[in-house]
C-alpha positions as CSV (number, residue, x, y, z in Angstrom):
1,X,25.7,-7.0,-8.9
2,X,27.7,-5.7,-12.3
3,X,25.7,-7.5,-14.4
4,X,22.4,-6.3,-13.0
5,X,24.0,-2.4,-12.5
6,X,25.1,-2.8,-16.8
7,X,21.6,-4.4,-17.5
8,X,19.5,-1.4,-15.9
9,X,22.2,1.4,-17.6
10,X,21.6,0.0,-21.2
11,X,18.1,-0.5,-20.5
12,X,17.9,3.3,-19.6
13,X,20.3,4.0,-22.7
14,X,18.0,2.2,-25.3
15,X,14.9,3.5,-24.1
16,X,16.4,7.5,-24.2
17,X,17.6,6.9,-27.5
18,X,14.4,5.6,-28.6
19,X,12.7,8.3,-26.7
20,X,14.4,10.7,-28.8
21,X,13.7,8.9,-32.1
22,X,10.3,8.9,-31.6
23,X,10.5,12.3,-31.0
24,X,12.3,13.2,-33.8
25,X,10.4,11.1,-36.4
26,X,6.9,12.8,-34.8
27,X,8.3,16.2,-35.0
28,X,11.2,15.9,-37.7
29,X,13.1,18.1,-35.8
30,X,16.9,17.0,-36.7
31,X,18.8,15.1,-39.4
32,X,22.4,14.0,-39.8
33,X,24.6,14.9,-37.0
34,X,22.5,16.8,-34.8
35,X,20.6,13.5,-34.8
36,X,23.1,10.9,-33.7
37,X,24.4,14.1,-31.0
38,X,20.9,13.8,-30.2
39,X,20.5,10.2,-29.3
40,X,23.6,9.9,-27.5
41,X,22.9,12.9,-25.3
42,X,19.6,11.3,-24.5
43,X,21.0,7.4,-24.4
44,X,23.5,9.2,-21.8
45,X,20.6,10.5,-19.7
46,X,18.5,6.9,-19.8
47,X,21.5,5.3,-19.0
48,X,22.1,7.7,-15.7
49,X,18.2,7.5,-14.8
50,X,18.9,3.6,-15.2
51,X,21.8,3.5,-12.8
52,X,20.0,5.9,-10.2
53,X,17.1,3.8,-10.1
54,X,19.5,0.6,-9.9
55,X,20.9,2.0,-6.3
56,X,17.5,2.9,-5.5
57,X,16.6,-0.1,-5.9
58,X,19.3,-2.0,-4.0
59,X,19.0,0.7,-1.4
60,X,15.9,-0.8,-0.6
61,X,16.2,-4.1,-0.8
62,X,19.3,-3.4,2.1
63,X,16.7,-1.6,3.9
64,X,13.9,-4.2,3.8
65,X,16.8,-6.9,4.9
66,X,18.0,-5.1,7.9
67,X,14.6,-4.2,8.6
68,X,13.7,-8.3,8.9
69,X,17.2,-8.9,10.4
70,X,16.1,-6.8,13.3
71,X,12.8,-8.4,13.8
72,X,14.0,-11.6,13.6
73,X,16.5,-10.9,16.6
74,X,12.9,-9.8,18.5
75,X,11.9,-13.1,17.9
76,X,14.8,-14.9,18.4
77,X,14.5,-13.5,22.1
78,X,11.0,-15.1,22.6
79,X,12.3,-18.5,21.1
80,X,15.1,-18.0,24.2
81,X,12.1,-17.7,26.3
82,X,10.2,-20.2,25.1
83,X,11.1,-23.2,24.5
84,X,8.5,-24.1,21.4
85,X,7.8,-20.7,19.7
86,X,11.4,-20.5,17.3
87,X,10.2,-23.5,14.9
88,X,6.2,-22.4,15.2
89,X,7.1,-18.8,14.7
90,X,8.9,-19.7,11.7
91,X,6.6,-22.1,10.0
92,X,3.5,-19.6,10.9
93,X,5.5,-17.2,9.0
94,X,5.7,-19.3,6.2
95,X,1.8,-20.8,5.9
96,X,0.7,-17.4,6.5
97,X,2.4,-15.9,3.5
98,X,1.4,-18.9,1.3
99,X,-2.3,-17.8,2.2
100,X,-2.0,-14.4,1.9
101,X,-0.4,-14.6,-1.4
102,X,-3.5,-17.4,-2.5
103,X,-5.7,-14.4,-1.5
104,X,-3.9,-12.0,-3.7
105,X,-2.6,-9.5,-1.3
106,X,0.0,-7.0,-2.4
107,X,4.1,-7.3,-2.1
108,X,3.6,-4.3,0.9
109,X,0.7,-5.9,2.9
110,X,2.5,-9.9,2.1
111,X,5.4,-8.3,4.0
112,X,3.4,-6.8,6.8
113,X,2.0,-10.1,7.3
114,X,5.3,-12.1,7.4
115,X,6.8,-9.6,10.2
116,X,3.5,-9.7,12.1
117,X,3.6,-13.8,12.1
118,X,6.9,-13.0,13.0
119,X,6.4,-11.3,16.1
120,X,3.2,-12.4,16.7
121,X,3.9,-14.0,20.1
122,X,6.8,-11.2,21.5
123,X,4.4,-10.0,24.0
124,X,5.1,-13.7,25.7
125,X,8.4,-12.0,27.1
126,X,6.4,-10.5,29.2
127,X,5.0,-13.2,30.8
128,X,6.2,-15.1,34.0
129,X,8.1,-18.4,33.1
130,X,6.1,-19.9,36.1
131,X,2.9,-19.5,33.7
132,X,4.7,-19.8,30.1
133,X,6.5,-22.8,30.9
134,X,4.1,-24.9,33.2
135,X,3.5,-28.4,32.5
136,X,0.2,-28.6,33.8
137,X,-3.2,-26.6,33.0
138,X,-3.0,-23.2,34.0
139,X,-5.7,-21.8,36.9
140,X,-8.2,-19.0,35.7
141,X,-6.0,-16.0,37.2
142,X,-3.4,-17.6,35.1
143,X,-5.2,-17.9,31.9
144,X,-5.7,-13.7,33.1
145,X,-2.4,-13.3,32.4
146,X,-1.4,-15.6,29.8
147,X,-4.1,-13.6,27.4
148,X,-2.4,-10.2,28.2
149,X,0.4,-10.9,25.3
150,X,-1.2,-9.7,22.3
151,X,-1.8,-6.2,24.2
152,X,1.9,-6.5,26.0
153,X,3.3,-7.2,22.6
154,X,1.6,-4.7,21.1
155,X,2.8,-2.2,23.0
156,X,6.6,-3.2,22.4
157,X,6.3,-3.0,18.7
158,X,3.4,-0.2,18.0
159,X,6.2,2.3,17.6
160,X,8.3,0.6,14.7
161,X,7.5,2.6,11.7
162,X,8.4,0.4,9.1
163,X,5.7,-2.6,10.9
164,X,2.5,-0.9,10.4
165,X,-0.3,-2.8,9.6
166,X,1.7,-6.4,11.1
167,X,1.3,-4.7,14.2
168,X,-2.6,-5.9,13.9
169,X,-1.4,-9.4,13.8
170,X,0.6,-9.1,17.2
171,X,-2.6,-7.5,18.5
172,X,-5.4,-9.3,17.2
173,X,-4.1,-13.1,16.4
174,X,-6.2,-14.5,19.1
175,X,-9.7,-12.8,18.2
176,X,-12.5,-14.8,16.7
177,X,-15.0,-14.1,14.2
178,X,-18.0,-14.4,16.4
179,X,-16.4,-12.2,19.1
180,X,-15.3,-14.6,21.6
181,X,-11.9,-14.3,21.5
182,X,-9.7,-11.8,22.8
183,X,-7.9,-8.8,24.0
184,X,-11.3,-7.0,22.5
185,X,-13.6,-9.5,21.6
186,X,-13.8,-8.0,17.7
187,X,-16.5,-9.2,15.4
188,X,-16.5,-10.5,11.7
189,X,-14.3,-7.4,9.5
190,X,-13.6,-5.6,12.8
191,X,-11.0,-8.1,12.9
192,X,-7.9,-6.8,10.5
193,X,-7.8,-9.4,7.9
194,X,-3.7,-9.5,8.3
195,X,-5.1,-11.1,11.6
196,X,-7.8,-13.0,10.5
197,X,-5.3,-14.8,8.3
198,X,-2.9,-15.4,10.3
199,X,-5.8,-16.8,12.7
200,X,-6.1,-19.9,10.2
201,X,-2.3,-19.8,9.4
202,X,-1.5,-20.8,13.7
203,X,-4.0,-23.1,14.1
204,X,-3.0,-25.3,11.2
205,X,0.0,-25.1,12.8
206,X,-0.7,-25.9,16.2
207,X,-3.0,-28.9,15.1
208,X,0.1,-30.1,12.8
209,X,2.6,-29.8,15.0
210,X,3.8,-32.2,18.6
211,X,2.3,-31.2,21.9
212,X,3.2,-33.0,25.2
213,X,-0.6,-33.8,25.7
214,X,-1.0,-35.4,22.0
215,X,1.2,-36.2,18.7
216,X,0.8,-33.8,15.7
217,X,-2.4,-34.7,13.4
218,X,-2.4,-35.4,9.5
219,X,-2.9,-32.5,7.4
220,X,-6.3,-33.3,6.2
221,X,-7.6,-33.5,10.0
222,X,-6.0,-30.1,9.9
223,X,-8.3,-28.7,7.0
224,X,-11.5,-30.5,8.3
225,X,-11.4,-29.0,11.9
226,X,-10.3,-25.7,10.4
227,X,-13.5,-25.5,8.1
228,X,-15.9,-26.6,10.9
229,X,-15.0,-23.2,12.7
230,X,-15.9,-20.8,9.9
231,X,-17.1,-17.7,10.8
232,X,-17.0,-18.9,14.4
233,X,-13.6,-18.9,14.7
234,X,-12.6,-18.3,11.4
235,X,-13.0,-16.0,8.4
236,X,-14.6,-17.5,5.3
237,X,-12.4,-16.3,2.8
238,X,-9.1,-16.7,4.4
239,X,-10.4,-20.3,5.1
240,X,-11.3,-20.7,1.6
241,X,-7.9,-19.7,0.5
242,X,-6.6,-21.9,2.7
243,X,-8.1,-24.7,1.8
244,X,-6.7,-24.3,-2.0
245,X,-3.5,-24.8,-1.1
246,X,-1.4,-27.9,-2.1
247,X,-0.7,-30.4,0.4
248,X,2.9,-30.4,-1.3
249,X,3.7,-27.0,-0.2
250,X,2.9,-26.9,2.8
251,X,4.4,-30.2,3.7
252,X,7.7,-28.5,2.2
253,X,7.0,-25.9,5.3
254,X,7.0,-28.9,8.0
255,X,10.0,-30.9,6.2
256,X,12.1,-27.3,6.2
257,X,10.9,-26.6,9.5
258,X,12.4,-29.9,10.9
259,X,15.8,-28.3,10.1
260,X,15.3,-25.4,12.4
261,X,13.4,-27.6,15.0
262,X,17.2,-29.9,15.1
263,X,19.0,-26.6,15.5
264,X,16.7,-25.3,17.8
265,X,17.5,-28.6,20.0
266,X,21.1,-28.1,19.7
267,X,20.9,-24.5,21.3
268,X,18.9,-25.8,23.9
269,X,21.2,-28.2,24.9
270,X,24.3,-25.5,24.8
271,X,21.8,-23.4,26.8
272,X,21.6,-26.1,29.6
273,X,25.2,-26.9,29.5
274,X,26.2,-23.5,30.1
């Protein structure tokens, strides 16, 4: 923390002093020791404007880390619901930024994007455990309610300020590009591309990952199904981003995520203890 606060204040002294120098070389407007007064006056101000925008800077970056704190304790309350959503929400989390970033997006809308895949599935609070946690297939008037998360978690987030556009992903993760998905059957770029992304970025994960019907499936088998639903399912570009990613990082997303899967486990078994 010193050495980054001493960094930015000789930075801003430097560039004052040479600020000045330039000016007085264009305009020859001082000599001797008016001069050197002159450079260490305006050194002094760099150096000040340096340290101000040092706190700024940290400012933010304690703003931007209680900000995800906060959403993570949202999720963590889903994950207490739901058995299987604290690993999946973090590695969606994770493949979802390593698309977006493939794609080129901005620091801002990268962020968005990770808090959305955060919260992506907090709407599932909402729904009975009866429904979320039944080991069978659910009945049609189930299915009714299971696809009212989106808009239920929607409406528990819509009013955080600082979320913004990764409220689209906790809306609109389950639409598809031909209009068939839901809560408003969007089509193509009606979609928000945060949740078009994030589309691709879940079901890798949910093809990659154990279910109790079937094992998880290679990563390739991943890839191939995922590109046989473009522009059904999927959008073209965030598939073709996907699709240039290295097998080596995102197999460092499942071998991380096996961490959080063991202490997920652990919890679970505290939970049923107690």
């Amino acid at each position: 923390m010193f050495a980054s606060r001493w960094m930015y204040g000789s930075v801003g002294f430097w560039v004052g002093a040479l600020v000045e120098t330039a000016d007085i070389f264009i305009n020859g407007t001082a000599r001797g020791t008016l001069f050197i007064f002159e450079l260490i006056v305006f050194g002094l101000l760099g150096m000040i404007f340096g340290l101000v925008l040092h706190r700024s800077r940290e400012n933010n970056r304690r703003i931007v880390r209680s900000y995800h704190t906060s959403l993570e304790s949202l999720a963590n309350a889903v994950a207490a619901k739901d058995d299987e959503t604290n690993g999946h929400s973090k590695r969606v989390v994770r493949y979802s930024v390593l698309i977006g970033r493939e794609m080129g997006l901005q620091h801002r809308l990268l962020q968005q994007l990770e808090w959305g895949a955060l919260l992506h599935d907090i709407g599932k609070i909402a729904v009975p455990d009866a429904i979320l946690k039944k080991p069978g297939a659910l009945t049609d008037d189930e299915w009714t309610i299971m696809r009212e998360h989106p808009q239920m978690g929607y409406l528990m987030v819509k009013n955080i300020d600082f979320l913004k556009e990764g409220t689209d992903v906790v809306l609109h993760h389950h639409e598809r590009m031909d209009g068939r998905g839901y809560p408003h059957k969007l089509v193509g770029e009606e979609i928000p591309l945060l949740a078009r992304i994030f589309a691709v970025a879940d079901t890798f994960d949910a093809i990659t990952s154990d279910r109790p019907y079937r094992k998880a499936q290679s990563i390739e088998h991943a890839r191939e199904e995922i590109a046989r639903h473009v522009d059904t399912q999927f959008c073209r570009e965030c598939v073709e981003a996907f699709l240039r990613l290295d097998t080596d990082d995102l197999l460092r997303v499942q071998e991380e995520a096996k961490i959080l899967d063991y202490e997920t486990v652990q919890l679970q078994k505290l939970k049923h203890i107690s």
